[in-house]
N, C-alpha and C positions, 0 to 999 in steps of 0.2 A: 397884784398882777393876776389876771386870769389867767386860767390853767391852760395850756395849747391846743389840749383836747376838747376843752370847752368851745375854744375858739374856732377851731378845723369843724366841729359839730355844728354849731351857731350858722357857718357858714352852707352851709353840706344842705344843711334844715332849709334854708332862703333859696338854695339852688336847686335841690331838687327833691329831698324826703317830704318836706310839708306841701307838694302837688301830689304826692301819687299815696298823699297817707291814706284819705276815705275809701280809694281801691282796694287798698292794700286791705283794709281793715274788713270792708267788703266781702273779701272774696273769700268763695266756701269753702274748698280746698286746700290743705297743707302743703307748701312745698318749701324742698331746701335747699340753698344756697344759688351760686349765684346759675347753677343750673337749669333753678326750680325745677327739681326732681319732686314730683309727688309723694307723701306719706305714706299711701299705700303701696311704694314700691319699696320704697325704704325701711319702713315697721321701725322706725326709730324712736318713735314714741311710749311711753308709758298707759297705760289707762290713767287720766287724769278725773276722771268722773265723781267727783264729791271730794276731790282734794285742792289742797291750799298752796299755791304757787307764786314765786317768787322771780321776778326775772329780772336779773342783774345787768343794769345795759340796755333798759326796754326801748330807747330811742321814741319813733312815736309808736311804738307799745301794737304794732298791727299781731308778732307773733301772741303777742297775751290774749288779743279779741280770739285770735282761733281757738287759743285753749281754755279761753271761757266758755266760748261757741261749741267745743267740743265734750263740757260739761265740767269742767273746774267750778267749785264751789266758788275758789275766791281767787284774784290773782291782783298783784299787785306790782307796779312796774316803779324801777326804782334805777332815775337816770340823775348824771348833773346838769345838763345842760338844760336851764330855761326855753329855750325855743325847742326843743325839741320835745320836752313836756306841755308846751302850752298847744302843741299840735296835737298830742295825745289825748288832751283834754280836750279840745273841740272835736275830735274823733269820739270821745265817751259822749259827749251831747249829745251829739246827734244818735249814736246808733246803740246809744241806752243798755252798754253790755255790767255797770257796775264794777268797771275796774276802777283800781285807788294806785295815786302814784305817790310816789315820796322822790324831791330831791336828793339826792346824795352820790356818793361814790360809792363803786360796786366794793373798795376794797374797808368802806367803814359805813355798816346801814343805821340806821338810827330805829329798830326794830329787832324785838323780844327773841331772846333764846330759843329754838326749839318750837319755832313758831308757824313751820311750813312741813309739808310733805315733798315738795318738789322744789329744786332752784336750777331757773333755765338760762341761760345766755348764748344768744344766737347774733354773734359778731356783738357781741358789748361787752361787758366785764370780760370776756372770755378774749378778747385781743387788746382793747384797750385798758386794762387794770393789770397793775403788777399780781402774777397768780402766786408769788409768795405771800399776799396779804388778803384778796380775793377768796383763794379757795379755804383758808381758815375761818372765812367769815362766811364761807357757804354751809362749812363744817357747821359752824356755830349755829346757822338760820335754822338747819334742819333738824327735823324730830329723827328720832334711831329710826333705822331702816327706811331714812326720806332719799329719793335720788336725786342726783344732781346730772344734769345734760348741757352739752354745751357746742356748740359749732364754731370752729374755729377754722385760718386757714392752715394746709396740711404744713410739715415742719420740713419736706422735700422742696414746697413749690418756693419758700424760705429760702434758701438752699441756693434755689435756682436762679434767684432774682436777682436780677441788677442793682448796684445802687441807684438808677435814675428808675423813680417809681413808676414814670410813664413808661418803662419799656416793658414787652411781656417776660415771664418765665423762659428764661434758655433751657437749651437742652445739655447743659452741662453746669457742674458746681461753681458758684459764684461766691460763695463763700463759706466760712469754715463751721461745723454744728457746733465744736467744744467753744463755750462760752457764749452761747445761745441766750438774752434772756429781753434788751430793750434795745430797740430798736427806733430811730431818728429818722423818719423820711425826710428830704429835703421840703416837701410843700404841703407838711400834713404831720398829724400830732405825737405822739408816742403810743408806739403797739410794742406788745412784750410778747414773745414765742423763746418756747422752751423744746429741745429736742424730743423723744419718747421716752427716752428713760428718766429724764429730770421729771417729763410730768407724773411718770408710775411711782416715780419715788413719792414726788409731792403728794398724792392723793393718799399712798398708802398712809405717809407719816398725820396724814389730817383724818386718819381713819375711814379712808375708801377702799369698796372692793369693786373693782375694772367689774364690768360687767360686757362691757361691748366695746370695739373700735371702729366704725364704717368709715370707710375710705370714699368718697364718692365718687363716681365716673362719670365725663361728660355721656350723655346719651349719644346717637352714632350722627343722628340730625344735628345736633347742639350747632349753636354760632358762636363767635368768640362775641361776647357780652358790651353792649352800647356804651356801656360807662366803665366797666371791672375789665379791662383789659388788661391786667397785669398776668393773664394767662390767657391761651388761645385757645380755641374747642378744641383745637387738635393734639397739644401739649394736654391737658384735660381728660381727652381721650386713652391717652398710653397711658399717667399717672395720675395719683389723686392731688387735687387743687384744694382740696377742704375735706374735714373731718369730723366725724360727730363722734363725742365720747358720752358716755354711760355709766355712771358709778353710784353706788349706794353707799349710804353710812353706816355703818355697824356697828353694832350694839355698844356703848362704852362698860368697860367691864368695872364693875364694883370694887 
């Protein structure tokens, strides 16, 4: 039986990621979520410049082209689903960046120890992979003192939401945080959200130190998003809808 995720992906790819992937991959510019807030507003980024990065979840892998583009020695994109790889790979034809994908699951990689400097996931492992098995494999991927970043949605807008995934964000609690971890949309695959201290424990216990939490806020122009309406610019505006976190691995002690 294929995985659901595969299958909600597979479909996602046909409707609409494998039209806007060569854009995507295109363009010069960093930006996050479903905001597209610019990099330079946000300084979210690491100096990636002659390092080896790993992004869990790369879909068709356009965040990887930026941070080759932005000087990543090596970057590697490491999704399940076929169709969303085989659109990554017609994006690497043509515009000749030297990314390498590997199938797999973000929460089991078929790749060496201690083998990256950086491991990223921007809406892939980081929502879709259980992060009880994910972040010890990010643990594992990375050399001492590699960082791991990851964009996820925020664990309020969670919170906030409806069981019917079409509706947006309320502005009142919709359900309960204690026992936060997988989560079943009715028309879509399994995402797993963990409150803030479930994730600070989790990283601590895989040997992370928090470095940063960015909250994001819609900008004051924002629209509420053609497809991601499960939040509205205005809901966005007062609270964070997504989050970028930051953490480094440290040293393992002898």
């Amino acid at each position: 039986m294929t995985h659901p995720n595969i299958e909600g992906w597979t479909r996602a790819n046909a409707e609409y990621t494998d039209a806007r992937a060569e854009d995507a991959w295109a363009q010069e510019e960093i930006t996050w979520g479903i905001w597209q807030i610019p990099e330079r507003e946000l300084n979210a980024l690491p100096d990636v410049t002659g390092k080896d990065v790993v992004e869990l979840g790369c879909g068709t892998a356009y965040f990887g082209a930026w941070l080759k583009k932005l000087g990543a020695a090596r970057v590697v994109g490491v999704d399940p689903t076929p169709a969303q790889l085989a659109t990554a790979r017609r994006c690497e034809a043509r515009f000749g960046l030297g990314l390498e994908f590997v199938e797999a699951f973000g929460e089991d990689v078929p790749l060496p120890d201690a083998s990256f400097d950086i491991v990223f996931s921007e809406y892939g492992a980081s929502i879709w992979a259980d992060p009880y098995k994910w972040i010890p494999e990010a643990a594992r991927l990375l050399r001492p003192g590699g960082e791991l970043h990851f964009l996820r949605n925020s664990t309020l807008v969670l919170l906030c939401s409806p069981d019917d995934e079409d509706a947006p964000a309320s502005e009142t609690l919709q359900r309960p945080q204690f026992g936060m971890h997988e989560f079943q949309w009715p028309d879509s695959g399994i995402e797993y959200h963990l409150g803030h201290g479930d994730w600070i424990r989790l990283l601590r216990e895989n040997g992370f130190e928090i470095l940063d939490l960015i909250e994001i806020q819609a900008p004051a122009d924002a629209a509420t998003h053609e497809r991601y309406a499960f939040v509205t610019a205005d809901w966005g505006r007062k609270w964070p809808a997504e989050e970028i976190w930051r953490a480094r691995l440290q040293p393992r002690s002898s």
